[in-house]
Steps between C-alpha positions, in 0.01 A plus 500: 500500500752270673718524187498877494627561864836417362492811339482731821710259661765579273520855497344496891827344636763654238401835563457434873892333497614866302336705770684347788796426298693734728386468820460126482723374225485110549163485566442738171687231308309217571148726427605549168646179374207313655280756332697457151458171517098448603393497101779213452356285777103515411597426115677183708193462688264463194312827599588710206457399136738643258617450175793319421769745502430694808616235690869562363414899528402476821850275606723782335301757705526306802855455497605874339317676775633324789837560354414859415318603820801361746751675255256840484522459880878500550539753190301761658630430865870651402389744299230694733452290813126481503345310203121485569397729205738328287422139593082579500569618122657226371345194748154631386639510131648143519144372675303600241738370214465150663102606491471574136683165425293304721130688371221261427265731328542873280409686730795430700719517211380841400524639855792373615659611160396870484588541898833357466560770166414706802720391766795488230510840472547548947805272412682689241460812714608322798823639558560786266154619528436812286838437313344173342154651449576528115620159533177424613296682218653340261391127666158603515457622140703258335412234715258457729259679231535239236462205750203617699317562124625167449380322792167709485479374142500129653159608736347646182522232212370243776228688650352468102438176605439450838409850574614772672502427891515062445844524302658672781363181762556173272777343583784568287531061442161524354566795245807349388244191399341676180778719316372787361565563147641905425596734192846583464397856677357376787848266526720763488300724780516190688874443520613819434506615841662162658786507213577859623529366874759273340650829379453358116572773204398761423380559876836400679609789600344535838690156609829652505417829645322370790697166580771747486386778733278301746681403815722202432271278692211639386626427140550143636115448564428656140774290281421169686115511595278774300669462216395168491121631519502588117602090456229369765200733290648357175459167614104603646441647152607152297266321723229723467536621131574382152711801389573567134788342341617785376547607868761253565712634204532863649583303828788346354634797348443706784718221708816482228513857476443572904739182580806600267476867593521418897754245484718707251465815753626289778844487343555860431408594944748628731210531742427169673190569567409587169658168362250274717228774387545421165508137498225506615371620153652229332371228748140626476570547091528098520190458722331690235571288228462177672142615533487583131651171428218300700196721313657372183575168536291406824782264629403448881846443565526883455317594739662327768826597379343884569432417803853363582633811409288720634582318836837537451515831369367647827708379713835517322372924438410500892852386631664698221344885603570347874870492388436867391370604803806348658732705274315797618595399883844453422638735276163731407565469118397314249791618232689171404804723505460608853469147641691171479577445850173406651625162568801601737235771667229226552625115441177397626290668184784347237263187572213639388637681196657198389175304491315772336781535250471075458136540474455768222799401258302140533791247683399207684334408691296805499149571400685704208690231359136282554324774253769563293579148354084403577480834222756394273370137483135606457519719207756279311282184529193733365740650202601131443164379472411750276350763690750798354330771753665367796839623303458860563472390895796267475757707369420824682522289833830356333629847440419607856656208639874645386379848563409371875828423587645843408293735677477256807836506536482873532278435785749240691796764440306761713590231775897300370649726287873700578345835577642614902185630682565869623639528882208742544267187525487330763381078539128541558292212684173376310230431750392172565175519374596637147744198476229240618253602224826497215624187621134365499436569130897393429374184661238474240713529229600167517171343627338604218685323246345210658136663478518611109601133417234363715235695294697465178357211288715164530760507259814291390675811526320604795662243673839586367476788632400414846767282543731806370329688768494319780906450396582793523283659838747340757730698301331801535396445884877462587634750318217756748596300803860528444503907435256573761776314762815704341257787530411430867868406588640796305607817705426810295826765510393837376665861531818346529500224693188605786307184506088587408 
């Protein structure tokens, strides 16, 4: 019992920190980062018993919804003044993320799962309302339907053996124990559902529609946190089943042909938004071959690398719709044509954009040059040792890596490029909570790096690339320092002269 109050603690003290978010906004702040972080500190304590990839869940989830819950804060504050419905939405929807990671037995899993399909739907109506209801539809159908069969699938093959009420109480640690063997149908019903919440073909088209229409921060908890649901259930279905080979091989395909058609849609955007939307296809694309990869060759190192980028996936995606929701502030468009002076309205935010752009086109000494060259170096040394599956993996991520650079750099020119902002705009102020929670997960960014190659099996390499890494973050760190002086020092003219 003692284990399970961590459970109403968590959602107890975030939803108590949304209520009084506006009447008592420090005091809310403290509520719900204590609360988001209660799960963290009894898997510390020894209390809770998890498998051993929650732990690195659970970290992302930690870190994302502090981040996103001070951001949601400030966000909401400019726009309508009062953000207590707004906050209890997505506080309540970040504390039960963190939940799900952190379960200990299916019947957490399954609950938390099919309430959070719920809860999705509040946020994609959150600011549009009836406007997005379509928008929400289509989630449900062609999403939350195929990963509630999915996860209800799980509850079903293992109450055959332990029965019906028992499966959902053993701990999850001791049904990973004895693997239970499928057919290739009872595979596919199992991971249909979580390859859709990837947004994997042919059921990808909900992704873009509803990253696209949710609120901009709202899209920032579903790119960086319950998207990375359909990974954590693929990793609770390897443990607990032995799937059909042939399983792995639609997998794979369904990756390639999911990973080439987001990152090749990136390039062709004039919409910002809809550039990080779909890279987001072609990121999860790669997680779903990695996980094809592993079923075929059962290399541990696979796995880990999974969870490397899964961890940095989610919070690169969560301080890249943050920049969106920025662009919203400051010039309310997302049209690449439209913008290009963000940086002169906001000096402060160039910061932020510039790590995010760092991040995702994979420079160091960020988490995405980490993945990217831990990638790279993984697959070749399988192809070289003669495992010739890892090729499909290596040269999509190799093709993505030039693509990368091409529609991130659409993304920075939102913020550096020539284009004079209109006079009818005026220099707006972000509030201080919104740039707390970005410059928290900017922080992170770096810190990372230092995480992934903790967990990362020693390497030769490995250590190369540490040293490269820790050469090149004092770079990094000045560079911020030395814009966020000029941008402190730096007296804004606008309309001619009248100082803002």
């Amino acid at each position: 019992m003692l284990a399970k109050t961590y459970i109403v603690l968590t959602v107890m003290l975030s939803a108590t920190g949304a209520l009084v978010a506006d009447s008592h906004p420090r005091f809310s702040k403290i509520l719900r980062i204590i609360g988001f972080l209660v799960p963290g500190l009894y898997f510390l304590a020894g209390v809770v018993e998890l498998l051993w990839f929650q732990p690195y869940f659970i970290l992302l989830s930690m870190i994302a919804a502090i981040g996103l819950t001070l951001h949601t804060e400030g966000y909401y504050r400019v726009i309508y003044g009062k953000v207590m419905y707004q906050q209890l939405v997505t506080d309540v929807m970040l504390s039960l993320v963190i939940l799900l990671f952190s379960s200990e037995t299916l019947i957490e899993v399954v609950t938390l799962w099919i309430v959070l399909e719920l809860v999705s739907v509040l946020l994609i109506l959150m600011e549009r309302g009836y406007e997005n209801y379509p928008v929400a539809i289509k989630y449900l159908v062609f999403c939350a339907t195929p990963g509630d069969i999915s996860i209800l699938s799980i509850w079903v093959l293992t109450s055959q053996r332990y029965g019906f009420i028992e499966s959902l109480l053993i701990p999850l640690t001791e049904l990973s124990q004895t693997s239970m063997s499928v057919g290739l149908l009872e595979s596919v019903i199992l991971v249909i559902g979580f390859l859709t919440k990837l947004g994997q073909f042919p059921l990808h088209s909900w992704l873009p529609t509803a990253y696209y229409h949710a609120p901009s921060p709202g899209t920032a908890v579903m790119s960086g946190l319950l998207s990375k649901m359909g990974a954590f259930s693929l990793f609770v279905v390897i443990s607990m089943f032995s799937l059909d080979p042939a399983v792995f091989y639609i997998m794979m395909a369904q990756g390639i042909v999911t990973s080439l058609y987001g990152y090749l849609m990136t390039t062709v955007q004039t919409n910002v938004k809809k550039v990080i939307v779909y890279s987001s296809l072609g990121h999860m694309g790669v997680v779903t071959m990695l996980f094809a990869l592993y079923g075929l060759v059962r290399q541990p190192i696979i796995q880990t690398l999974i969870v490397v980028y899964v961890v940095y996936h989610g919070i690169a995606k969560a301080l890249g719709f943050i920049n969106i929701s920025i662009m919203e502030q400051l010039a309310n468009t997302h049209e690449l044509y439209k913008l290009g002076y963000l940086g002169l309205v906001s000096p402060n935010v160039l910061n932020i954009a510039f790590l995010t752009f760092l991040n995702l086109t994979g420079f160091p000494p960020t988490p995405g040059f980490i993945v990217k060259f831990l990638l790279i170096f993984t697959t070749l040394s399988l192809v070289l040792t003669g495992s010739l599956l890892a090729l499909p993996v290596l040269a999509v991520v190799s093709f993505s890596t030039v693509l990368t650079v091409i529609y991130m750099s659409k993304f920075i020119a939102a913020y550096t490029s020539s284009i004079k902002p209109p006079l009818k705009i005026p220099p707006k102020n972000l509030s201080e909570p919104e740039l707390i929670g970005d410059y928290f997960l900017s922080f992170f960014t770096i810190i990372l790096s230092y995480l992934l190659l903790y967990v990362f099996p020693a390497d030769f390499w490995v250590y190369i690339l540490l040293f490269l890494t820790a050469l090149t973050t004092p770079l990094a760190i000045l560079i911020s320092v030395r814009n966020l002086k000029e941008a402190k020092e730096e007296k804004e003219q606008w309309l001619s002269g009248v100082e803002a």
